[in-house]
C-alpha positions as CSV (number, residue, x, y, z in Angstrom):
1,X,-39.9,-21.5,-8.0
2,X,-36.7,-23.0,-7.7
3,X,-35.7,-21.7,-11.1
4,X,-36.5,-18.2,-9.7
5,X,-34.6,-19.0,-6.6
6,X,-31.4,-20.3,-8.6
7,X,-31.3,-17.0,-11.2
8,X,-31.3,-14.5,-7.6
9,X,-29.3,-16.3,-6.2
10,X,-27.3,-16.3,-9.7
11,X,-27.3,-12.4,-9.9
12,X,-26.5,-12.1,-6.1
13,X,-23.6,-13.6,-6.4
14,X,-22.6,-11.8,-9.7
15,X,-23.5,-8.4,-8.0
16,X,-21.2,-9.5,-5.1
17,X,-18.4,-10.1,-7.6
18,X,-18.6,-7.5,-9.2
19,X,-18.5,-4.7,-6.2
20,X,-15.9,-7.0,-4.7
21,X,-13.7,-6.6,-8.1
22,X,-14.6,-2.4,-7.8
23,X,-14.2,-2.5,-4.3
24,X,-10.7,-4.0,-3.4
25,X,-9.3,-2.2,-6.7
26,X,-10.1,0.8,-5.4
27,X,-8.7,-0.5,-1.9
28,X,-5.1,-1.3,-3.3
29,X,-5.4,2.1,-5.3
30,X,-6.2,4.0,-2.3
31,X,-3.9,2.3,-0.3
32,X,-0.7,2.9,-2.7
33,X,-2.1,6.4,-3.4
34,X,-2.3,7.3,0.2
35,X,1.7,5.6,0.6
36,X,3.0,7.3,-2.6
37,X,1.0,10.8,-0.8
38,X,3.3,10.4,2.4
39,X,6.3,9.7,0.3
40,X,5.6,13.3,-1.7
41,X,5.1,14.8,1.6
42,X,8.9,13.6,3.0
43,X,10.2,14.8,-0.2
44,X,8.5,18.7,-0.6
45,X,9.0,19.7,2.8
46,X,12.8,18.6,3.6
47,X,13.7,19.6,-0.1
48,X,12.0,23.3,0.9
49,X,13.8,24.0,4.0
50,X,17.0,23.1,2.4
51,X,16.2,25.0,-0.8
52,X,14.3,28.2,0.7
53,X,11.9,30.2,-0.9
54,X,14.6,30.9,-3.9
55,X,15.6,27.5,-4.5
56,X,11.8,26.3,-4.8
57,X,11.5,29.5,-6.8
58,X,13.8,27.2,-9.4
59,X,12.6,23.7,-9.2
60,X,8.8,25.1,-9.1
61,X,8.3,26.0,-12.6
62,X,10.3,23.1,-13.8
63,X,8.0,20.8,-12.1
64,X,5.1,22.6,-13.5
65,X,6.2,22.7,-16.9
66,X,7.0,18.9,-16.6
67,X,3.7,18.0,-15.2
68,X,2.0,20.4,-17.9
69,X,3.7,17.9,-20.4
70,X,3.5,14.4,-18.5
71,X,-0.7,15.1,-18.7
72,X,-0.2,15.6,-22.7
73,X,1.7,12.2,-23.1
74,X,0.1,10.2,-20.0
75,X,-3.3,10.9,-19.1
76,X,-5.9,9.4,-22.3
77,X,-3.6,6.6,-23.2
78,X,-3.6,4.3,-19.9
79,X,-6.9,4.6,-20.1
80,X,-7.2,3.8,-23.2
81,X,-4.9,0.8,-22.8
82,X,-6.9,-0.4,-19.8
83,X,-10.6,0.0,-21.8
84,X,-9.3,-2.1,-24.9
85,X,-7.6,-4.2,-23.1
86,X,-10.7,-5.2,-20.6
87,X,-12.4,-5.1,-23.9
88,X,-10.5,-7.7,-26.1
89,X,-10.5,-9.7,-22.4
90,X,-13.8,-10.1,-21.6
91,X,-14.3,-12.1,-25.4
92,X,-11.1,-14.1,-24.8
93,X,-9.1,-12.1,-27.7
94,X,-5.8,-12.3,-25.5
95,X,-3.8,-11.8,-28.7
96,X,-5.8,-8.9,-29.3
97,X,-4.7,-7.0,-25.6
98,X,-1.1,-7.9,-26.3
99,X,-1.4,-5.8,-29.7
100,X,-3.0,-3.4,-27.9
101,X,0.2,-2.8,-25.5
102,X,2.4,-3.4,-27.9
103,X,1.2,-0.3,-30.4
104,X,-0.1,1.6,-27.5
105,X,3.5,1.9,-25.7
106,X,4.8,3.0,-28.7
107,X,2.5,6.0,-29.0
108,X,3.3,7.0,-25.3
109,X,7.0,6.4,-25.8
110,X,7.1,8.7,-29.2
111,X,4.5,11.4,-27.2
112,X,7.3,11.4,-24.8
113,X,10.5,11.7,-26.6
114,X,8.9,14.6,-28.1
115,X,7.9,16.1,-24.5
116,X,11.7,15.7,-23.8
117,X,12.8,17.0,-26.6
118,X,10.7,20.3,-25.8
119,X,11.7,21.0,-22.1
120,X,15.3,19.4,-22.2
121,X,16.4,21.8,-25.5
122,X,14.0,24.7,-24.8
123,X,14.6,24.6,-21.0
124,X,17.0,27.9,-21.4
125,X,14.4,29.6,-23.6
126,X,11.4,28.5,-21.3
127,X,13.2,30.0,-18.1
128,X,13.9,33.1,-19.4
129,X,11.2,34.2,-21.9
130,X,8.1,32.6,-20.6
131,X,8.5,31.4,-16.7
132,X,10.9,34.6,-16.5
133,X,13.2,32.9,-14.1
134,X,16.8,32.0,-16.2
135,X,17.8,29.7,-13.3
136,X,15.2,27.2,-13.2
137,X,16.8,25.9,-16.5
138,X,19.2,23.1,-15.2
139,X,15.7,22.0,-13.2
140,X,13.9,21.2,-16.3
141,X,16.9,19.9,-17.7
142,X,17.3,17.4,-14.9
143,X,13.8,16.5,-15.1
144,X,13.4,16.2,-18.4
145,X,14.6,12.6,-18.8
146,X,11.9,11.4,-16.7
147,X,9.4,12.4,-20.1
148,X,11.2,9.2,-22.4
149,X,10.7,7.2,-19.0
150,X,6.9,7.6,-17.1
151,X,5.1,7.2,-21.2
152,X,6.2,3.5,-21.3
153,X,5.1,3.1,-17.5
154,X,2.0,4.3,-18.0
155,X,0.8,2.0,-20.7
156,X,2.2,-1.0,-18.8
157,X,0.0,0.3,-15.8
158,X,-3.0,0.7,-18.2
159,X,-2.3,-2.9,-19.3
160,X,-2.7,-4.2,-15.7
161,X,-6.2,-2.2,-15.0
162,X,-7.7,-3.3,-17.9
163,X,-6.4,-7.1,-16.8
164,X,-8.3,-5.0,-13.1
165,X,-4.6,-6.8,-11.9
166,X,-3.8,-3.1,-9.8
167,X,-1.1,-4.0,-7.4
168,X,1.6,-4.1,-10.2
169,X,0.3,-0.4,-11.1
170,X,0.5,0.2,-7.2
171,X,4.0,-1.4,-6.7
172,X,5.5,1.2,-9.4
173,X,3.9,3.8,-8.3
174,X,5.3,3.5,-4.5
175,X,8.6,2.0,-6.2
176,X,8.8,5.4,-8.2
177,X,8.4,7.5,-5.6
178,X,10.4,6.0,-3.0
179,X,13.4,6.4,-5.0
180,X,12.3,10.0,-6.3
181,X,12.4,10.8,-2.8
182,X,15.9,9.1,-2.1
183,X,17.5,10.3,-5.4
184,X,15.8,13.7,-5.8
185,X,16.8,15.1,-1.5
186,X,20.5,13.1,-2.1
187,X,21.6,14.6,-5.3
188,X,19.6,18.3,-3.9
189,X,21.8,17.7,-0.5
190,X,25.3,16.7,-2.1
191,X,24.6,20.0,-4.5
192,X,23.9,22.1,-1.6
193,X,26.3,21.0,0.9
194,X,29.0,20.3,-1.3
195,X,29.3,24.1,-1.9
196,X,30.5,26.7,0.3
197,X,28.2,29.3,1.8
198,X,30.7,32.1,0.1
199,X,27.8,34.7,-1.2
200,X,29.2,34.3,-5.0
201,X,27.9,30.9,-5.4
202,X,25.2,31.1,-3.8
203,X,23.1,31.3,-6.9
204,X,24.2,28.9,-8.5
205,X,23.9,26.5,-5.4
206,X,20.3,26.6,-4.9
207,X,20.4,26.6,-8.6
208,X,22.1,22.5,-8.9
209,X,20.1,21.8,-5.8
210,X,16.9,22.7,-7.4
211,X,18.0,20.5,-10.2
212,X,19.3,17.9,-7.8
213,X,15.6,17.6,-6.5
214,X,14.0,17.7,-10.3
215,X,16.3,14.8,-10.6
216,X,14.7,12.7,-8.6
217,X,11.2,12.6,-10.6
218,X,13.9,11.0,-13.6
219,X,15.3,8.4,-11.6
220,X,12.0,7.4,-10.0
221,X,10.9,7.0,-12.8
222,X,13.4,4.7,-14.1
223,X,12.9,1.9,-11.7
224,X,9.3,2.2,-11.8
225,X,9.5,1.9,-15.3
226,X,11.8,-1.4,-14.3
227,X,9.3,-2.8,-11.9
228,X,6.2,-2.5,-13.6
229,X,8.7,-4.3,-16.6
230,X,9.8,-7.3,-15.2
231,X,6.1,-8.3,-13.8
232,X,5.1,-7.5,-17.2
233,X,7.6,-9.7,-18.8
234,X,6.6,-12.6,-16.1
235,X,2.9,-12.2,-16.7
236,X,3.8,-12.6,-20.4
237,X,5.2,-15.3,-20.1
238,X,2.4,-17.1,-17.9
239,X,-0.1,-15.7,-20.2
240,X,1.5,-17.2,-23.8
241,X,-0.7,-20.5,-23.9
242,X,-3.9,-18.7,-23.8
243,X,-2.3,-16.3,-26.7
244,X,-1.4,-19.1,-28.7
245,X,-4.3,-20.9,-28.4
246,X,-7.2,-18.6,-27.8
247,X,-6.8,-16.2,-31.0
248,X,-7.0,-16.7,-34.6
249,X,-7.3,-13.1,-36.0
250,X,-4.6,-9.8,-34.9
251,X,-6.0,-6.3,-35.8
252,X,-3.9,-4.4,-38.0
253,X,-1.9,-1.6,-36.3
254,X,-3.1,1.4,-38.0
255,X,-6.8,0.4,-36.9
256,X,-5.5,-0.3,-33.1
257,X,-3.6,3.4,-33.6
258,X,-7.0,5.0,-34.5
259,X,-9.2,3.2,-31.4
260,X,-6.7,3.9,-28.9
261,X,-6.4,7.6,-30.3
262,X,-10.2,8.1,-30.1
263,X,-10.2,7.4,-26.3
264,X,-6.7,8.8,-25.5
265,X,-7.4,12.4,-27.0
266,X,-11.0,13.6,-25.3
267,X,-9.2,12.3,-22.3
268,X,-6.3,14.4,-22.9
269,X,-7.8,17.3,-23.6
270,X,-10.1,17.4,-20.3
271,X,-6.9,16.5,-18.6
272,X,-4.9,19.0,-20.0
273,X,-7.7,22.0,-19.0
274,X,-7.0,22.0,-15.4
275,X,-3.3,22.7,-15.6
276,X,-3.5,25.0,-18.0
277,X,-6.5,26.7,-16.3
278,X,-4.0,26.9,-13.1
279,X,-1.5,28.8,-14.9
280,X,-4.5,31.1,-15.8
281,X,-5.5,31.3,-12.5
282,X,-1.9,32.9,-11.5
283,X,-2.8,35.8,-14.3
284,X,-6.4,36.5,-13.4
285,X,-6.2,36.0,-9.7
286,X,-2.9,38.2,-9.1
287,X,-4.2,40.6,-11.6
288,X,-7.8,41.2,-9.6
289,X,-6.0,41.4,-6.3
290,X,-3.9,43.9,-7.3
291,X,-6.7,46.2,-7.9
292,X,-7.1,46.8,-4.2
293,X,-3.7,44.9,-2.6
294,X,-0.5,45.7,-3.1
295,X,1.8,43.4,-4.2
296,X,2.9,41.7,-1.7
297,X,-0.6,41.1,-0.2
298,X,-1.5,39.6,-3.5
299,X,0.9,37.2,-3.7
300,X,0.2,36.5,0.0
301,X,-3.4,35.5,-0.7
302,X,-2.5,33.7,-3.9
303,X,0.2,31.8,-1.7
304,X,-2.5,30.8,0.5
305,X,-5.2,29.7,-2.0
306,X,-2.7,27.5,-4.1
307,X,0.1,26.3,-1.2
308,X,-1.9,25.9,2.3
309,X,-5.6,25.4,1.2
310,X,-5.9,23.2,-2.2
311,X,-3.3,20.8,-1.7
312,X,-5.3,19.4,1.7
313,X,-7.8,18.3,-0.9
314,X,-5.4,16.2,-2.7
315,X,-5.6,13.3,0.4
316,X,-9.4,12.4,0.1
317,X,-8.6,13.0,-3.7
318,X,-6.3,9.7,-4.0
319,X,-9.4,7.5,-3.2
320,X,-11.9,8.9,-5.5
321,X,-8.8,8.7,-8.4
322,X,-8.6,5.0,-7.4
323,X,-12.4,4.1,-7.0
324,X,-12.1,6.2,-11.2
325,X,-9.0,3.8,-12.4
326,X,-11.1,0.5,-11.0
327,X,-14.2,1.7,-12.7
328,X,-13.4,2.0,-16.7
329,X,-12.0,-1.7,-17.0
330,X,-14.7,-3.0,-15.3
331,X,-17.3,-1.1,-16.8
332,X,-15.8,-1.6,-20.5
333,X,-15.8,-5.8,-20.0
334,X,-19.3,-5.4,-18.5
335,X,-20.6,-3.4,-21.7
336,X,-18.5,-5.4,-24.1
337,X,-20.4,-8.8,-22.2
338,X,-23.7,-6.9,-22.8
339,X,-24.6,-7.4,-19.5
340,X,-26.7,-4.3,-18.6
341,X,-27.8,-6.4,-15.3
342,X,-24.2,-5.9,-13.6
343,X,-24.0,-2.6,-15.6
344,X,-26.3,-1.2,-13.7
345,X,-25.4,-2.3,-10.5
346,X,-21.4,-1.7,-11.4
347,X,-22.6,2.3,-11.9
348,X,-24.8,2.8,-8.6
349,X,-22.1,1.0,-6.8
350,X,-19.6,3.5,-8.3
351,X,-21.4,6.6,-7.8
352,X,-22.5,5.4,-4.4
353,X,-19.0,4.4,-2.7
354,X,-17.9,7.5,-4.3
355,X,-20.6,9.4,-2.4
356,X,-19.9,7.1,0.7
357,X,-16.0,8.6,0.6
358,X,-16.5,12.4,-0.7
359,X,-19.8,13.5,2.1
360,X,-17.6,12.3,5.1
361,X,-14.7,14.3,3.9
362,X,-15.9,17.4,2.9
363,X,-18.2,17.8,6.0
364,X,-15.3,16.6,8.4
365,X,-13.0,18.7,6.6
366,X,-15.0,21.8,6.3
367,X,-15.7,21.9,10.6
368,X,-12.0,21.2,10.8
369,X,-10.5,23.4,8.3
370,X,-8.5,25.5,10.9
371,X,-7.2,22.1,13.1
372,X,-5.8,20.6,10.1
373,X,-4.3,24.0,8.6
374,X,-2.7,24.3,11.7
375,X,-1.6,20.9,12.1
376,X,0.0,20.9,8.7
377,X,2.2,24.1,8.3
378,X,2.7,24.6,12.3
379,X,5.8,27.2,11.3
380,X,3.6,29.4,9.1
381,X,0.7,29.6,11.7
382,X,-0.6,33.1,10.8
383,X,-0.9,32.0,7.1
384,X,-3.0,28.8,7.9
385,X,-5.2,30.2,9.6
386,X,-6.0,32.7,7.4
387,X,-6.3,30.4,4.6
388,X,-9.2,28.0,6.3
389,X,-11.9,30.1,4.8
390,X,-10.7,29.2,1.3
391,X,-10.1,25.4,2.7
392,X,-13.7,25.7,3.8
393,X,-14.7,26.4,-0.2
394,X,-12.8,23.4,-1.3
395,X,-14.1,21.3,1.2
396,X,-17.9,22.1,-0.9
397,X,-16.1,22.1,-4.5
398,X,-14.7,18.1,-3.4
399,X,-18.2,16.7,-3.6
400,X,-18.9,17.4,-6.4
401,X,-15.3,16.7,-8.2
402,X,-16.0,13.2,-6.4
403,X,-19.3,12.8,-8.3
404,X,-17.6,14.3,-11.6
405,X,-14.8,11.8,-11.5
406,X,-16.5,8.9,-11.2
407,X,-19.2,10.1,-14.0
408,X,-16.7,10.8,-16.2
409,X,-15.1,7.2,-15.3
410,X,-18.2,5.8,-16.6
411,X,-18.6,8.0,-20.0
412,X,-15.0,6.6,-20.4
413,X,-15.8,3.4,-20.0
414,X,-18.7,3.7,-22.3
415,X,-17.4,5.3,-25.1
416,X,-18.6,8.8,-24.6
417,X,-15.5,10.3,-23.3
418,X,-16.6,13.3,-25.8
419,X,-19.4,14.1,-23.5
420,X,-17.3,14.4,-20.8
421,X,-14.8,16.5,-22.1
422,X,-17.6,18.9,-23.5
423,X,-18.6,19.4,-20.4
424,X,-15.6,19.9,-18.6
425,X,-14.6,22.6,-20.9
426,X,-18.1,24.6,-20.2
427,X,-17.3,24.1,-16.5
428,X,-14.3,26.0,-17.0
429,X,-15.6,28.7,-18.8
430,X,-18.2,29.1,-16.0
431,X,-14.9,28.9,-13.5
432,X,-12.9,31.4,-15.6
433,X,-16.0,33.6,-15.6
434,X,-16.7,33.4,-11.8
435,X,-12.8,33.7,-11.0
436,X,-12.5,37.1,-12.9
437,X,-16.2,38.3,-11.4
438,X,-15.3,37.4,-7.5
439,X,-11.7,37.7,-7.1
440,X,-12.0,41.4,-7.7
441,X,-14.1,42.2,-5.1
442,X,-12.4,42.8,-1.9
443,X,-13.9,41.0,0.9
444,X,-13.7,37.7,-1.4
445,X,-10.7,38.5,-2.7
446,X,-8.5,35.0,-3.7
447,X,-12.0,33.2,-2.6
448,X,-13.0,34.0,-5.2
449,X,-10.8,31.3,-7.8
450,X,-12.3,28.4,-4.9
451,X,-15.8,29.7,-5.6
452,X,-15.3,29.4,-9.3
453,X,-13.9,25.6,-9.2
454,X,-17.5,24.8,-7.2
455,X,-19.1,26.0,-10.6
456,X,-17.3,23.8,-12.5
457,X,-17.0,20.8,-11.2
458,X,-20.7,21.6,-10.0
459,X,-21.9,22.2,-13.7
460,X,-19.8,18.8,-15.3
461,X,-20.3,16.6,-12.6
462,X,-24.3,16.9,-12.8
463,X,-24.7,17.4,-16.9
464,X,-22.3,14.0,-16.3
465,X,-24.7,12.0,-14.4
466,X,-27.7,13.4,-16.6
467,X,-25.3,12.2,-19.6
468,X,-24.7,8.3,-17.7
469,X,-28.5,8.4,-17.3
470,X,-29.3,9.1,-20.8
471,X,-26.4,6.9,-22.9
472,X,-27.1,4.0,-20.4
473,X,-31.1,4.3,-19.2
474,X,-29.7,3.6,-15.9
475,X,-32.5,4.8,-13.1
476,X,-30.6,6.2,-10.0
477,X,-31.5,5.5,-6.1
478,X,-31.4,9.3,-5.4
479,X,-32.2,8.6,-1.4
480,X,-29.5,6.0,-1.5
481,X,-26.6,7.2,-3.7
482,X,-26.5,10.8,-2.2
483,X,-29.4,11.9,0.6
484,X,-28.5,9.2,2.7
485,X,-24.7,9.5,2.8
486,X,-24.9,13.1,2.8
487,X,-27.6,13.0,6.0
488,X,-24.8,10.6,7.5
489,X,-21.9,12.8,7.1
490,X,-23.9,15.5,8.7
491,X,-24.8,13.8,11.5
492,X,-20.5,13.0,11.8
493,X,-19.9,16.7,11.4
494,X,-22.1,17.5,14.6
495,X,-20.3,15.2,16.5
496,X,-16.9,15.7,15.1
497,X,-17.4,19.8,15.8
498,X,-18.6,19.1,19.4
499,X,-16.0,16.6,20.5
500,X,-13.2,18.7,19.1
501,X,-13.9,21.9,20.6
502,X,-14.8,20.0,24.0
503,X,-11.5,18.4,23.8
504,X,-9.5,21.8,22.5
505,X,-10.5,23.5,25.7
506,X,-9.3,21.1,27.8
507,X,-5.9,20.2,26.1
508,X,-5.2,23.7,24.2
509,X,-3.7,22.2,21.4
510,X,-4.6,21.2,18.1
511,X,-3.4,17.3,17.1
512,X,-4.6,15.5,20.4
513,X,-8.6,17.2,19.8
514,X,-8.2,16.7,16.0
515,X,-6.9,13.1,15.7
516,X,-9.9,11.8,18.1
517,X,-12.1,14.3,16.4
518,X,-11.3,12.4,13.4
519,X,-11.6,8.5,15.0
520,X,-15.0,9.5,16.7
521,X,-16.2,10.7,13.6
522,X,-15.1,7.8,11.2
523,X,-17.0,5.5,14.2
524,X,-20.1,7.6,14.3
525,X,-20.0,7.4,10.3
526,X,-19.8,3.8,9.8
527,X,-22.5,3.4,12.7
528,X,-24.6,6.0,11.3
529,X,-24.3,4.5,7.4
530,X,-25.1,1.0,8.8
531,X,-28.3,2.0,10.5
532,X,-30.0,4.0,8.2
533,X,-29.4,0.9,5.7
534,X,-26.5,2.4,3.4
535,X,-24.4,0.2,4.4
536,X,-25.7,-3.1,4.2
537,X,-25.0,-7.0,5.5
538,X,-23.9,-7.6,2.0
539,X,-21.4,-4.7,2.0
540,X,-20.1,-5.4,5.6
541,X,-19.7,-9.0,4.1
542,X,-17.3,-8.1,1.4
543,X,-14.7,-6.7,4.4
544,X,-12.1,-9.0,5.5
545,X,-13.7,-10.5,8.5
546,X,-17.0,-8.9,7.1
547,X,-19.2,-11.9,8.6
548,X,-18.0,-11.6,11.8
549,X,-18.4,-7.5,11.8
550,X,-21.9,-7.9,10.5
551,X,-22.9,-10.3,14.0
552,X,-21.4,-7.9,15.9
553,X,-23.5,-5.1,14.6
554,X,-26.5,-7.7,14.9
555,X,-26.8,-7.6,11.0
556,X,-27.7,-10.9,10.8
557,X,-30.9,-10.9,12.5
């Protein structure tokens, strides 16, 4: 009996651990994410009303084109880094992590030089034969340095997950962007101001302060890259005893090459889809409007389904990315230990806090679509507005992009990133499919493209879990991973929908009745998740102060 007791209370604790290590990951993710957010938002909107609309005409396609190429270089191999790495960590082959950064970061640096390479000597022939806009040259140029830089930062960053150390990957990240921010609006505003408003140079103002601003994403990325260096070199340093002493065999580079390709590839190919499906949206979308719009009302709509609606989505977004990065280290020890115990538990707890994140925020965000528009893009009134039907589409699509990141978080971590990737790529032939079908008919009209990302994220994210169910026999709590949180954030969204409209017609604006909308609804929430048992003791426990929490909410009776 005793035995018994000892083993639960051996597995509790173990459980504990392991949703504590998933759990405050996720927190310092989130947290950096949600910093590094703010700092993007101080940087597009001063940089636009100094630019215009023809100065971010410039500096918009060379951002795109450089993002386009960052994915190629960036996206599979931190990953990568971080899987192997948790790997080789979790059998005490420290050697065998150290080989893997140090082959890895040459892979991302080469991947880049040849991403420079592209944008920085074909920027001319990029702007004028493919973007069609011969200015937004010395943008690319400007930000094409940053491409030799972010590679190397990357795989130091994947290092540190798969170590699941993340404030050194959150540190560069809000290092990086702080001084994108500084660098890219000073060298836009010396451009700018340091010319005079005489109509013959106006051009090529906007043109160097479009650079100017592209600039920045280069020099952020230097001292990021310099950061995330030096506590690399330090945590070398501390970590050589256990190198020297620990391992006995090294694995030969061309074998490490091949294992960090297999992961980095499928994940760089279901990266790359979305942007590239983006660019095809601008085609297809534009194209199917026109049929009953004119021009200008096309790009009108367009402008509202890609400027005002979809990036709201990209808040919630930063906390399901981080709950993804925390979950492939952890889940690659955990299978590498053969521990199917905390495997299991690891997955629901994944799929679960995701679920815990993405139903409060789609609900809330879909009964305040038209506060937060407004709030938001208070100059361009008309424009919000118009756009919270489309806002109210994403809202649905986020659920399940929640549920599809953190299952393909868990293919990764298993080894079937293939699956994943598959599909992905069937998702967005169902999108491209819906997209052309909807946007041409009128009363949908750009709608249409929203509509199209709910069937693909819908169709991956559920043939994902299926696929986590199948590769890892897992059994999932249906009541407790999704009915319940979803009944929760329903139960918010009432609440939310009456307090704000009771508190619009008595103030008559929109931030007061939104921002205690919001506060009575993250309260209602948490008091909703805690009695209906989704939120339990143990959870509340693993808060700062959690044991005090808990006896006020009489959770330990």
């Amino acid at each position: 009996m005793n035995r018994n007791n000892a083993t639960n209370a051996h597995a509790n604790v173990q459980r504990n651990d392991n949703i504590r290590t998933v759990f405050v990951s996720a927190v310092i993710l989130t947290v950096a994410g949600i910093i590094v957010k703010a700092l993007g938002f101080l940087f597009r909107v001063p940089l636009t009303n100094l630019l215009g609309d023809r100065g971010m005409a410039y500096y918009a396609p060379a951002y795109d084109i450089y993002t386009f190429l960052l994915v190629i270089s960036t996206s599979g191999i931190p990953v990568a880094i971080s899987r192997m790495v948790a790997e080789r960590c979790a059998v005490c082959d420290f050697m065998g992590a150290r080989r893997v950064i140090i082959v890895s970061r040459r892979i991302a640096v080469l991947l880049g030089m040849i991403g420079f390479l592209i944008l920085f000597f074909g920027a001319d022939l990029i702007a004028k034969h493919i973007v069609n806009i011969p200015n937004s040259a010395f943008a690319m140029k400007t930000i094409a340095p940053a491409l030799l830089l972010v590679p190397a930062m990357s795989a130091y960053r994947g290092y540190f997950q798969g170590h699941q150390q993340m404030l050194p990957s959150a540190i560069s990240e809000i290092v990086e962007q702080f001084f994108r921010v500084c660098f890219g609006l000073g060298a836009a505003l010396f451009f700018v101001k340091s010319y005079t408003s005489v109509s013959l140079f106006i051009a090529s103002k906007l043109e160097l302060g479009a650079g100017g601003g592209s600039f920045g994403a280069s020099a952020g990325a230097f001292f990021g890259l310099l950061t995330i260096y030096v506590m690399y070199r330090k945590v070398q340093k501390q970590e050589e005893h256990f190198v020297t002493c620990d391992d006995n065999s090294i694995e030969k580079d061309k074998d490490l090459v091949v294992s960090i390709l297999s992961i980095a590839v499928p994940i760089t190919i279901a990266a790359s889809v979305m942007p590239l499906v983006n660019l095809a949206d601008v085609a297809i979308v534009k194209h199917r409007l026109v049929l009953y719009c004119s021009e200008a009302e096309a790009e009108a709509l367009f402008g509202q389904l890609t400027s005002f609606a979809a990036p709201i989505i990209g808040f919630p977004q930063i906390i399901i990315q981080a709950i993804m990065m925390s979950i492939v280290p952890a889940i690659s020890s955990i299978k590498k230990a053969q521990d199917f115990n905390r495997l299991n538990t690891t997955v629901e707890s994944g799929l679960k806090l995701s679920m815990l994140v993405a139903s409060p925020c789609s609900i809330g965000i879909f009964v305040l679509a038209v506060p937060i528009l407004a709030v938001f893009y208070p100059t361009r009134l008309e424009s919000a507005l118009n756009s919270a039907p489309t806002l109210r589409v994403y809202a649905v699509a986020f659920i399940f992009l929640a549920l599809l990141s953190v299952a393909t978080a868990v293919l990764q971590g298993i080894g079937k990133q293939t699956v994943a990737v598959r599909n992905l790529m069937i998702g967005i032939v169902i999108k491209i499919i819906l997209t052309w079908g909807l946007t041409g008919v009128e009363f949908i009209n750009a709608r249409g493209a929203a509509v199209g990302t709910i069937g693909a994220y819908s169709f991956a994210a559920v043939t994902d879990v299926l696929a986590v169910r199948n590769y890892t026999g897992i059994t999932f709590n249906l009541k407790k991973i999704y009915i319940k949180p979803f009944v929760a954030a329903i139960g918010m969204g009432i609440i939310v929908h009456v307090v704000y409209y009771l508190l619009y017609g008595f103030f008559g604006k929109y931030l007061i009745p939104l921002s205690i909308s919001i506060i009575a609804g993250a309260v209602v929430y948490f008091l909703l998740t805690v009695k209906i048992g989704l939120v339990t003791k143990e959870d509340i426990e693993l808060l700062p102060k959690g044991s005090k929490l808990a006896h006020i909410l009489r959770m330990d009776r």
